[in-house]
Steps between C-alpha positions, in 0.01 A plus 500: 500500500544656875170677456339143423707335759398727732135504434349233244174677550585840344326630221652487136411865475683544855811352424528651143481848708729352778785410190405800286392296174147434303259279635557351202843461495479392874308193398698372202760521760359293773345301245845398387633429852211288543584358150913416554422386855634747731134522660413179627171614621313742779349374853442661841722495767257363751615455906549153592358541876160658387477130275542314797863404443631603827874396454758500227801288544853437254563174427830388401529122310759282373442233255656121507574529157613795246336334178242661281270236575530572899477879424200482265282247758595739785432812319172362331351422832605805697324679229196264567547640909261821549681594810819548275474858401859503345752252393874568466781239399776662595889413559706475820433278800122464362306404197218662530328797727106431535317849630142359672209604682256306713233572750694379769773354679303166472471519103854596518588171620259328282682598164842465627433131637190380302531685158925620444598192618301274273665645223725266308877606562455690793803474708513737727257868622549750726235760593523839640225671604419864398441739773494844285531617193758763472449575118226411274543379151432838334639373136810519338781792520391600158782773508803276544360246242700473150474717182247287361235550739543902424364521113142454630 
């Protein structure tokens, strides 16, 4: 699984000589990963500034109300929002944490005022711009995961 996590382009024959196993074997294995669930999928990890999205901002939202119907209608049409690249309902002084990108500072603006805050239930957001990335989402720490994850 790190040899996939790390690069979801590498041949079947390369990772069955990366693991030590068949070719064979290799592929009944990621097969069954694929199978159970524990691979989602494979994509590219493109850069956001060479697509034109020239900033990234965190925002933070509360709802009015706690409901499942609130939480379905705002989760339903964040998911509708292309500029929401991940959505996190979370506990503490939040409800959820929105990660975004836009072009600009101007379409920024534009989906706080015009498209977060016509969402139904929508109490309260606070933005933060990013200004760096210290650490890049490189995949999960595969070796401090449970003993389930180690039997494939």
């Amino acid at each position: 699984m790190a040899a996939l996590q790390a690069n979801g382009r590498i041949s079947n024959a390369d990772l069955a000589r990366q693991i030590g196993l068949a070719p064979s074997s290799t592929l009944e294995r990621v097969r069954r990963l694929e199978a159970r669930g524990v691979i989602h999928g494979y994509r590219a990890v493109l850069d956001p500034g060479e697509l034109g999205f020239g900033l990234q901002a965190v925002v933070m939202v509360n709802l009015s109300g706690h409901q499942t119907g609130p939480i379905e209608l705002f989760e339903s049409q964040v998911r509708a929002l292309d500029e929401v690249i991940a959505c996190l309902h979370v506990t503490g002084r939040y409800d959820y944490v929105l990660h975004v990108v836009t072009r600009d500072i101007q379409h920024l603006r534009q989906l706080i005022t015009r498209d977060l805050a016509a969402i139904g239930g929508v109490q309260k957001q606070e933005t933060f711009v990013v200004l760096a990335t210290a650490k890049q989402d490189v995949g999960y720490p595969l070796g401090r995961a449970g003993p389930e994850t180690e039997e494939d």
